[in-house]
C-alpha positions as CSV (number, residue, x, y, z in Angstrom):
1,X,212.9,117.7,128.4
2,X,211.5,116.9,125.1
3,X,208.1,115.2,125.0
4,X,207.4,112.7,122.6
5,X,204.4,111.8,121.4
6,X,202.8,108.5,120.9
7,X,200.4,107.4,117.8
8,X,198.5,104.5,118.4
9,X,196.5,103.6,115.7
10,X,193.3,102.9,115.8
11,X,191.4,100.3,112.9
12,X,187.9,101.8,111.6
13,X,185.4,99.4,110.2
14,X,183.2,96.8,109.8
15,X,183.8,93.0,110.2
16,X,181.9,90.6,108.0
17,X,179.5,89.6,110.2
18,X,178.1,92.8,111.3
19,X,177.7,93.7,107.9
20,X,175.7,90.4,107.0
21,X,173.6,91.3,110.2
22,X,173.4,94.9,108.9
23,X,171.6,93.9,105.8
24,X,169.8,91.3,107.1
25,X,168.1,94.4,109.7
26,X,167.6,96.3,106.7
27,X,165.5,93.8,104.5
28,X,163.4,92.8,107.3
29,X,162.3,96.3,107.7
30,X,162.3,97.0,103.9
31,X,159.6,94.3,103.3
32,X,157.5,95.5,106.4
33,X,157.4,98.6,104.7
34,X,156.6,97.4,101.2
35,X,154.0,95.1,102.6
36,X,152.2,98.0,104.5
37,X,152.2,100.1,101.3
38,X,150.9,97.2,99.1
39,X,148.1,96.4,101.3
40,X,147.1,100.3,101.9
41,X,147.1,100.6,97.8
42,X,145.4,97.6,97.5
43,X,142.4,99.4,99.2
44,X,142.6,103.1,98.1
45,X,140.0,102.4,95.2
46,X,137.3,101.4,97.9
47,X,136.3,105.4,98.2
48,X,136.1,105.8,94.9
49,X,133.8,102.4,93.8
50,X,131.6,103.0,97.1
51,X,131.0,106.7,95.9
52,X,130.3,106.1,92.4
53,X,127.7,103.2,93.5
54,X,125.9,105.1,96.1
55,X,125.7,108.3,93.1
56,X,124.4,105.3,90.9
57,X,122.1,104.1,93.9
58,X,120.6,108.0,94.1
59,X,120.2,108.0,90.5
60,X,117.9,105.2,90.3
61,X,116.4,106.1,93.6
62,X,115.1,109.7,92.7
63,X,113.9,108.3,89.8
64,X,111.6,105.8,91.3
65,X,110.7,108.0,94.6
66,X,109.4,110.7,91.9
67,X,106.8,108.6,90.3
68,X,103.3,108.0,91.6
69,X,102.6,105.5,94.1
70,X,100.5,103.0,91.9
71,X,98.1,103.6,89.1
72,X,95.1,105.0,91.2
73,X,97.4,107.7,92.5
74,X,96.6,111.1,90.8
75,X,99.8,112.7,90.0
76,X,101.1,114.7,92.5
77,X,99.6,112.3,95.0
78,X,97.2,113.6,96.8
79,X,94.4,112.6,97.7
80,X,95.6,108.9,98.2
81,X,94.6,106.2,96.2
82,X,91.6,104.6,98.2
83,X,92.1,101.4,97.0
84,X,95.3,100.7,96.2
85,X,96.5,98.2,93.6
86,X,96.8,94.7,94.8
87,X,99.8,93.6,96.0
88,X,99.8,90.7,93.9
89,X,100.0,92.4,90.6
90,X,103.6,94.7,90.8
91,X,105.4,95.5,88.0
92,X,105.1,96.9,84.7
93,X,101.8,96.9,82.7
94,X,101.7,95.6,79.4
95,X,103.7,97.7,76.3
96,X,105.5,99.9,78.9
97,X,109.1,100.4,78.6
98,X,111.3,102.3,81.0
99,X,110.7,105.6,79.3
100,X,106.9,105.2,80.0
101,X,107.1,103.7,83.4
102,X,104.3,105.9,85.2
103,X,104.6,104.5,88.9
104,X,106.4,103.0,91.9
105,X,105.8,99.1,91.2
106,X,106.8,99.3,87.7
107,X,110.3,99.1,88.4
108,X,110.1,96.2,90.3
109,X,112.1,93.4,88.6
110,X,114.1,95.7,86.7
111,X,117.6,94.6,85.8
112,X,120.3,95.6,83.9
113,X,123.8,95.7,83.4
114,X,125.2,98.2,82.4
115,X,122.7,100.3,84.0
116,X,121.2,103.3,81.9
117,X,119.3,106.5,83.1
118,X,116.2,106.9,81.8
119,X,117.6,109.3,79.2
120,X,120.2,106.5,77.8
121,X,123.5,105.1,78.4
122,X,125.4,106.6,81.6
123,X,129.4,107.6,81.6
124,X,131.3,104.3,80.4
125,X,132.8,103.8,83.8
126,X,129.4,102.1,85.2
127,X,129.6,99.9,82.7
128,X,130.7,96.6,84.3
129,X,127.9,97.4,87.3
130,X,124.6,95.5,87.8
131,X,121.5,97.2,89.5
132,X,118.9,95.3,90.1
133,X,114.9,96.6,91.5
134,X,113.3,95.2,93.8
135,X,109.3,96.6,95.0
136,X,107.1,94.8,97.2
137,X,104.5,95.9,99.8
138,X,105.5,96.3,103.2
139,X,102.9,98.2,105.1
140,X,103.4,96.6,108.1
141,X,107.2,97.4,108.5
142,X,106.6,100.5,107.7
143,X,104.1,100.9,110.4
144,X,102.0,102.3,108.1
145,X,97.6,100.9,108.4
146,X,97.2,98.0,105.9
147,X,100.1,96.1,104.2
148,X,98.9,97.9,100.4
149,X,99.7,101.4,101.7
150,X,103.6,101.7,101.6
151,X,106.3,100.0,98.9
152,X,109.6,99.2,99.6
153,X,111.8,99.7,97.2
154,X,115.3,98.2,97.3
155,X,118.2,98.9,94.7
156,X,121.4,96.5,94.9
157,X,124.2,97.6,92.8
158,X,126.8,95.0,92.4
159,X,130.3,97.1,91.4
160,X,133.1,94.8,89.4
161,X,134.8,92.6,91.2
162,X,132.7,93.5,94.7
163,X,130.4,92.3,96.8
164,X,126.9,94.0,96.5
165,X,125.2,96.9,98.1
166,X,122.0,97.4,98.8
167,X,119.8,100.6,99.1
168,X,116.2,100.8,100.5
169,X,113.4,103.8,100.3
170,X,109.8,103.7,101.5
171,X,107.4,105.2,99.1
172,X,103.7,105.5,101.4
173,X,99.9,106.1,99.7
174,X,99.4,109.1,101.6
């Protein structure tokens, strides 16, 4: 007895309709994923604005934290200044310029944009950023005897096209 075999064929493929489903699937995923990398690129210069204002913060902060406290404070700063200057009268004194500024409360209103060291111009990169000084007497906050005997000193640096940030140091008669 001879055995015959039997073919059946069978069809491979796709109909219409699964294929329009197919991409359909496909391009909803595609712009998930598209949308998640925008939105993660979107943000991946935050690190590097936040660290260049905080080094720019620093710079203006050392500079300020290594003058005296007010113009009754010998340099070096000790003893204190027994009577401090007022509280009323912060700021620069007449004629001096950055490069001359000799302590704490001459900073305060300074402003500038772009910001400079005290040495001149800074890398070109800071240039659309604002700083702004701020001094004033705070004593009490500080916990410190007598309003007169500590400064707070607040730098807000304003990067381009961000909100600002602002950065705060204590400098105490003592």
């Amino acid at each position: 007895m001879k055995s015959k075999s039997i073919c059946i064929g069978i069809q491979t493929g796709v109909t219409l309709i699964e294929l329009v489903i197919t991409i359909v699937v496909i391009s909803i995923a595609l712009v998930a994923m598209v949308g998640a990398f925008s939105g993660s690129m979107s943000r991946s210069a935050d690190p590097m604005w936040r660290n260049k204002t905080i080094k720019l913060a620093q710079l203006y902060l050392d500079e300020i934290h290594s003058k005296r406290y007010d113009e009754n404070t010998p340099i070096g700063g000790v003893p204190a200044a027994a009577v401090p200057t007022s509280c009323s009268s912060l700021g620069p004194e007449a004629g001096e310029t950055r490069a001359t500024f000799d302590d704490v409360d001459d900073y305060d209103g300074l402003s500038g944009s772009p910001p400079t060291g005290v040495n001149g111009a800074l890398h070109s990169s800071y240039d659309n950023y604002v700083v702004t000084i701020t001094v004033s007497c705070d004593g009490t906050a500080a916990s410190v005897n007598g309003n007169q005997h500590a400064k707070k000193i607040k730098v807000s640096i304003t990067p381009p096209a961000e909100g600002t940030m602002d950065f705060f140091v204590y400098k105490g008669n003592y």
